[in-house]
C-alpha positions in Angstrom: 2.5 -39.7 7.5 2.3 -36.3 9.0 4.7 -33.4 9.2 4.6 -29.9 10.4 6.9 -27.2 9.2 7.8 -23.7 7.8 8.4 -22.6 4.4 8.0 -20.2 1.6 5.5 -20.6 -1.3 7.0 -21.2 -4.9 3.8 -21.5 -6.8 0.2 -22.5 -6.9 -2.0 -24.1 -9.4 -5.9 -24.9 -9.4 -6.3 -28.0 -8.5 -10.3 -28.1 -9.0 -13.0 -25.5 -8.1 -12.3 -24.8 -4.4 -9.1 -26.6 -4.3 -4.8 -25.9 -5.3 -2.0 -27.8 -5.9 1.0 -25.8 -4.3 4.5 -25.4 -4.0 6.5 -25.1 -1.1 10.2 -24.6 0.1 10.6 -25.8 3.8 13.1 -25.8 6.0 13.0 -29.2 7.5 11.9 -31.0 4.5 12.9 -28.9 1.4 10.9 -28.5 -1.6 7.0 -30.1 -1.0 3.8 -30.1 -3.1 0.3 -30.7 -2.2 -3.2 -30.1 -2.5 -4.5 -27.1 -0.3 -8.7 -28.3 -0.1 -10.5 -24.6 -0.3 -7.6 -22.9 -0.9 -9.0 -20.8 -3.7 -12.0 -20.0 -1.4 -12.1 -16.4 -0.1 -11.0 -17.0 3.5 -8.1 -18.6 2.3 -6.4 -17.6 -1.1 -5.1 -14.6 0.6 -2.6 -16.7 2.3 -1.5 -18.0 -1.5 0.9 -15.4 -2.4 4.1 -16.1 -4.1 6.8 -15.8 -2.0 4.6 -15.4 1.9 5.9 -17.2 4.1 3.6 -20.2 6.1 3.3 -22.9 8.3 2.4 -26.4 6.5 0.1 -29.2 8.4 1.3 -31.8 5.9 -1.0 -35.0 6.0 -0.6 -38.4 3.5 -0.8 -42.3 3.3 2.8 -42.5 2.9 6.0 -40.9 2.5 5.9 -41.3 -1.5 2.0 -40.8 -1.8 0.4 -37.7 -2.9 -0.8 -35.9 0.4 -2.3 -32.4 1.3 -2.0 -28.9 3.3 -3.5 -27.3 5.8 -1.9 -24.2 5.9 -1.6 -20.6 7.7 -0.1 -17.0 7.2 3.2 -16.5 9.2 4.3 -13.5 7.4 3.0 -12.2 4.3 5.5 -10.9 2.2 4.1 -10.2 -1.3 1.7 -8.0 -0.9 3.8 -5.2 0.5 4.7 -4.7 -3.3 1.9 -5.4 -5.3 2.4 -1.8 -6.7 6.7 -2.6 -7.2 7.0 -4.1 -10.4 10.6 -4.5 -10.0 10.7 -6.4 -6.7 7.2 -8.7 -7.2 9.5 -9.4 -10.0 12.4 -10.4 -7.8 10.3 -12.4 -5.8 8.6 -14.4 -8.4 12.4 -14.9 -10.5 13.6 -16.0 -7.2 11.1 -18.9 -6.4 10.7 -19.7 -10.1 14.2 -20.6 -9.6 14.2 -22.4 -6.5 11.1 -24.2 -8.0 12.7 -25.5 -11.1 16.2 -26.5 -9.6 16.0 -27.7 -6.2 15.6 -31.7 -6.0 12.1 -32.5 -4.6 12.5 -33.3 -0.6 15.9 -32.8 -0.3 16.5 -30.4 2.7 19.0 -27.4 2.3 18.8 -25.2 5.0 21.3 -22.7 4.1 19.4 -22.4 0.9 16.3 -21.4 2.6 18.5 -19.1 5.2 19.7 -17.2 1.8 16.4 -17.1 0.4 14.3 -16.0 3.6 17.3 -13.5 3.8 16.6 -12.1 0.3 13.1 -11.2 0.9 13.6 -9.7 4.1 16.1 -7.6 2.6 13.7 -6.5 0.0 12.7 -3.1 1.3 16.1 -2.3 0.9 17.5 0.2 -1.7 20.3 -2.1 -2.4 17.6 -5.0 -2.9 18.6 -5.6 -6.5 22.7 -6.3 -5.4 21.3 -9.0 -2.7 19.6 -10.6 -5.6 21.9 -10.5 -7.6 24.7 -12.4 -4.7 21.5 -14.5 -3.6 21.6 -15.8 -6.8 25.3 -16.5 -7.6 25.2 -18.2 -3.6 22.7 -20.9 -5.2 24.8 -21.5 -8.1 27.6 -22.1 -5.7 25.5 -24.4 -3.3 24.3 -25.7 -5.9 27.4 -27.3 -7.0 29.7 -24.5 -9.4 31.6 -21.8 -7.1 33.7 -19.2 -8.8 36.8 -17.6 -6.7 36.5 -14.2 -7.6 40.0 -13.4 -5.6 41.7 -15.4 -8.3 40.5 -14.1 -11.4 41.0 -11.4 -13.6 37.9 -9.4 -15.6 36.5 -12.6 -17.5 36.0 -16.1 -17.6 36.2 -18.9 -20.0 33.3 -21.0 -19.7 32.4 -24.0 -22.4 34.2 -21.8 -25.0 32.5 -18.9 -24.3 34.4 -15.6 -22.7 31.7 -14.0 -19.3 33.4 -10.6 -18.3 32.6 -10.7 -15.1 31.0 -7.2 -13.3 33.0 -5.1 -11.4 31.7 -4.9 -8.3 31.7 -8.8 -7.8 35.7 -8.5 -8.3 35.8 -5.6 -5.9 34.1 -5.8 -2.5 34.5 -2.3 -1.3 31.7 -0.9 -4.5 28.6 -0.1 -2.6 26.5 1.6 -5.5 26.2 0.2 -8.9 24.6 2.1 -12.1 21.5 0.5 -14.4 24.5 -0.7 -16.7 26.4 -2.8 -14.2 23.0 -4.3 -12.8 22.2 -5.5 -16.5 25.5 -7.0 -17.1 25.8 -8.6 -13.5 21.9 -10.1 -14.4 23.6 -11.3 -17.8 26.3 -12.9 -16.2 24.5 -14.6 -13.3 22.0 -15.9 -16.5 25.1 -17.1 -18.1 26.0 -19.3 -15.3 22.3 -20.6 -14.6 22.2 -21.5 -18.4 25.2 -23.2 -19.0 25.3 -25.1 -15.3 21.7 -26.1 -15.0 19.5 -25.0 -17.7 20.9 -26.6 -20.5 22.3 -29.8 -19.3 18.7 -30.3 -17.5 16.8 -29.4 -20.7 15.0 -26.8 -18.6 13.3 -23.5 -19.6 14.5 -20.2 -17.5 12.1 -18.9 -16.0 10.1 -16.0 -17.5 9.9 -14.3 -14.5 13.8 -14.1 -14.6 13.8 -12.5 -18.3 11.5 -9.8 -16.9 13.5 -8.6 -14.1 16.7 -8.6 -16.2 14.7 -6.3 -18.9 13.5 -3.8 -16.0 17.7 -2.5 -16.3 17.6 -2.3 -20.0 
């Protein structure tokens, strides 16, 4: 079986001394793994940053078997903040994410619109507000939506009371302070947790706790 396609890496792993197990999130084919053979060599592992964007050769036996990569660069993305603490921490909450709740193979292409919009965005000032909406759009596709319109300042959720931030109640804010960042982060945590965390016995991400504690 053999596929081509586009996609975002979510993670990498060695795989054995020349060779990676990766993560991907494609368009046409949703969330891949695979072995990448000399992918930790020298002419290659620059391609192997989180969140770059590449085109995947995708070969194997069969449709359930374990298959491989060959892969190139489309559009790195990563290493235009290597020296941003904040955003390579955006980029490596967001894919941990995506990595640890998107169903193997199942194709969501507004997902990937939303995420390939995120890191676009990223030299942005507002960057940390897209994030912050990227993340409470996959909650939403994801299967829990929340109409802002109707509510009032908080919600009750499996007993517990979320005050939700103001500027997702009014559309018109535009600038938000350290504080409201933190508590939007808190909320958007809240609802990860108790939707998809918890029930999946799943560990949030660390990446996720990092960029939260930057707005401390």
């Amino acid at each position: 079986m053999d596929w081509q396609d586009e996609g975002f890496l979510l993670s990498k792993n060695n795989f054995n001394e020349n060779s990676i197990i990766i993560e991907t999130f494609t368009f046409s084919h949703g969330r891949y793994s695979g072995i990448v053979y000399g992918g930790s060599s020298r002419k290659q592992k620059k391609y192997f940053q989180i969140g770059n964007k590449i085109f995947l050769n995708w070969k194997s036996k069969g449709q359930n078997k374990p298959g491989y990569f060959n892969v190139e660069l489309i559009k790195p993305i990563s290493p235009f903040f290597f020296d941003d603490k904040k955003r390579t921490s955006c980029i490596l909450s967001a894919s941990s994410i995506l990595k640890i709740l998107l169903p193997e193979r199942q194709i969501n292409k507004y997902i990937f619109d939303s995420f390939e919009f995120l890191l676009n965005n990223l030299h942005l000032e507002n960057w940390i507000q897209s994030y912050i909406k990227w993340e409470l759009s996959l909650i939403k596709e994801l299967g829990y939506e929340i109409n802002f319109s109707n509510l009032n300042k908080s919600i009750n959720f499996n007993g517990k009371v979320l005050p939700i931030p103001n500027f997702l109640l009014n559309k018109n804010i535009t600038t938000i302070n350290k504080n409201e960042i933190k508590q939007a982060l808190i909320f958007n945590k809240a609802l990860l947790t108790e939707n998809f965390i918890i029930p999946n016995k799943l560990k949030l991400p660390t990446f996720r706790n990092t960029l939260e504690n930057y707005f401390n």
